[in-house]
N, C-alpha and C positions, 0 to 999 in steps of 0.2 A: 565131534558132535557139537552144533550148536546150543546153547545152554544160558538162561538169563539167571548168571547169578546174582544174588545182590552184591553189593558193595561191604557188606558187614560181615560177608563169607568168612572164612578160615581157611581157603584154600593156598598153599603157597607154591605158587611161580618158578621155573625155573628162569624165564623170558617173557615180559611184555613185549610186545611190539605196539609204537604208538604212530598214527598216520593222522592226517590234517583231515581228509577226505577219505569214506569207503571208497576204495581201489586204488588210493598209493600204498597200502603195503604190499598189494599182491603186484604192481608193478615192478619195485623195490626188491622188495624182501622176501616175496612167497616160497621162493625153493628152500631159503634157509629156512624158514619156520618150517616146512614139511619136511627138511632133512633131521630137525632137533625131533620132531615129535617121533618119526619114524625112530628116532633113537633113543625112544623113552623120556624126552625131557617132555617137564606140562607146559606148554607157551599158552597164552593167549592173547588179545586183539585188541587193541581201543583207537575208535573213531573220534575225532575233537567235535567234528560237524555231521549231519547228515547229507554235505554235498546237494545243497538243497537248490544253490546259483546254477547247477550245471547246467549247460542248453539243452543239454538233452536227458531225459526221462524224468524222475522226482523222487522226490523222499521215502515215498512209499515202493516205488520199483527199485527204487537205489537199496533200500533196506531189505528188501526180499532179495537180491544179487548179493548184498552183503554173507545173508547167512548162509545162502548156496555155495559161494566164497570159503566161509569158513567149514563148512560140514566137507567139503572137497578136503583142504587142508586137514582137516582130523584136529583143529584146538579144542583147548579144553572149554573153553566161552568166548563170544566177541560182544563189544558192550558200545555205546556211543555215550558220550555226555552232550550231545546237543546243543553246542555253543552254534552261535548263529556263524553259515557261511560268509565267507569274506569277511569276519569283526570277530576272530580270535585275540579279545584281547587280553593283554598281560595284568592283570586286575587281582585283586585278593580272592574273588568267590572262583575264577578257572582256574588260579593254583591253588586254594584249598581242596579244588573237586579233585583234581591230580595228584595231590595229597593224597586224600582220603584212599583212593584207588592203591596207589603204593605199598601204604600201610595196610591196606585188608590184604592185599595178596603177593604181598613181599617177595617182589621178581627179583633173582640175583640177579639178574642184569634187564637191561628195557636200550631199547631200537628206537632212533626216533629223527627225526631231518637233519641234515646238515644245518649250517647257519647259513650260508649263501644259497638262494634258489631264486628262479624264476618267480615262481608262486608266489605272494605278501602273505597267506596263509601259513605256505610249510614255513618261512622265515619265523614267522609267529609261533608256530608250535615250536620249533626249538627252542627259542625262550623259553617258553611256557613250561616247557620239560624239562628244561633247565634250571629254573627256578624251582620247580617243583621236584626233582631233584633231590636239589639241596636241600630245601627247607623243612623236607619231609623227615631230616635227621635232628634236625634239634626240637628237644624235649620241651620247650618255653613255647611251643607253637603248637598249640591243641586241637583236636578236631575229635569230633564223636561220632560215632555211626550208628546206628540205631540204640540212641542213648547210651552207649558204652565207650568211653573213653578212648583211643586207639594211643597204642605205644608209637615211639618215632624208630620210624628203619630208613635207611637211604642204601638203596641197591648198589652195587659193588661196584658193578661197570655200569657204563652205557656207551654206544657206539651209533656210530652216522650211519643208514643207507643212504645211498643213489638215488637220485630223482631226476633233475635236468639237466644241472651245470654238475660237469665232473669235477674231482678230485683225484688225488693222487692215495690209490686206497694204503691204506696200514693191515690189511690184509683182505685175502682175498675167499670165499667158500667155494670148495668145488661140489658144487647141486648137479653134475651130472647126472646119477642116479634116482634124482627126484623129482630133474626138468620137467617132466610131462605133468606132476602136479600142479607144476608152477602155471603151466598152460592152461589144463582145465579149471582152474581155480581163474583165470582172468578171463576165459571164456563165460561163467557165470555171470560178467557184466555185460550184459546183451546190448543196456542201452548204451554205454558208453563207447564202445568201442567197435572196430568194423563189422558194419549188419549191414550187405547189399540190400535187405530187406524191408529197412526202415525208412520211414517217410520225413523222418525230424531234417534241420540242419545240420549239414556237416561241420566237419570241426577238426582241429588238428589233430585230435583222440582218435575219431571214427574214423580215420584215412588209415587204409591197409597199409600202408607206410609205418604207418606209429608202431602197429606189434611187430613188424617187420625190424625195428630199429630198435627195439627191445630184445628182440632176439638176439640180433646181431652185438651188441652191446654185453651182453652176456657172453656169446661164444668168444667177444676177441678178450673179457675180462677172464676164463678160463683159458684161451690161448696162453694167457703170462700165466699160469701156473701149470700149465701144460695137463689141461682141463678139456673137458667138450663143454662147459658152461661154469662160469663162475660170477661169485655174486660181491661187489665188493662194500669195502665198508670201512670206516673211520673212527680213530684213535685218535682224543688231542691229548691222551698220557701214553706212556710209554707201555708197551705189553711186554709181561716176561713169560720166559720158559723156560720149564724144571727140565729142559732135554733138550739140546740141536733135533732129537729125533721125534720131540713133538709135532716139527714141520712137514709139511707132503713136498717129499721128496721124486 
């Protein structure tokens, strides 16, 4: 369910997922977010921008896709902070807002770009999540939310999705059972992606190719773990396990 919480919530996370633009997480990461919730954990969403550059559709269509996006997926809220497209910059007031986010709803772990990418945006949000991060654990660096002080937490993990340029992942999810979420949840972006029926400019997004190669990308990252779909993802610390039989074997 869609849900505008505030920022001053109480609610706690088990998973942020952070995207530069409404529809890189459901590009990315949607199966795994519908396989964590389908498994009881609470995730929820945050936009850096409203995708406001894109050739095709706007802010307001973009954000109505958005929540159809996430009420498919089943989070617990999806939020934007509204930094302007293409000028995510790395500045004190977007890592205090990234802060503040953290600390109200204290994700054991949070999703968010690799550092290498196509895009100068998702480059950008890595930083910025990065930073924000870290800085969200030391106690000398204050922020309030609706006039109330917020403690310092810094979430446990965080890990890379996929976007353009691959990686060599540090593991892999198998979202075979949740595939079809992940579908109709990137079907909700009407405008962006292939619509015989649109009259806008085409684009490397709206070419039946592009979900095409999404798809495919997906079945050969489940192929290596001998999956029908898997979703991969990045570790720049080392993961442990309490069991060899942790793994999917």
């Amino acid at each position: 369910m869609y849900i505008d919480v505030p920022k001053g919530g109480s609610m706690k996370l088990d998973v942020l997922a952070i995207g530069a633009h409404p529809d890189d997480i459901e590009l990315s990461c949607a199966a795994t977010v519908a396989k964590l919730v389908k498994g009881g954990k609470k995730v929820a969403l945050l936009d850096l921008t409203q995708g406001e550059l894109g050739t095709r559709g706007s802010k307001a269509i973009r954000e109505r896709e958005a929540k159809n996006a996430a009420n498919i997926l089943g989070v617990e809220f999806r939020d934007n902070l509204k930094i302007p497209d293409g000028n995510i910059e790395l500045n004190k007031t977007n890592i205090t807002h990234v802060i503040e986010v953290l600390r109200s709803f204290q994700p054991t772990v949070i999703l968010f770009p690799h550092s290498l990418e196509r895009h100068p945006d998702h480059e950008h949000a890595y930083r910025l999540c990065k930073e924000a991060w870290f800085f969200a654990g030391l106690e000398k660096i204050s922020t309030r939310v609706n006039g109330k002080r917020q403690e310092p937490f810094r979430p446990k993990k965080y890990f890379h999705y996929m976007q353009k340029y691959e990686f060599t992942p540090s593991f892999i999810v198998d979202v075979s059972d949740v595939y079809d979420i992940k579908a109709k949840a990137l079907s909700a972006f009407e405008s962006q992606f292939y619509n015989p029926h649109s009259k806008e400019r085409e684009t490397r997004l709206s070419s039946k190719l592009f979900l095409e190669s999404i798809r495919a990308r997906d079945m050969h990252h489940g192929s290596l773990i001998d999956a029908a779909f898997g979703e991969p993802f990045y570790s720049i610390e080392p993961l442990g396990l309490r069991s060899f039989f942790d793994l999917v074997f």
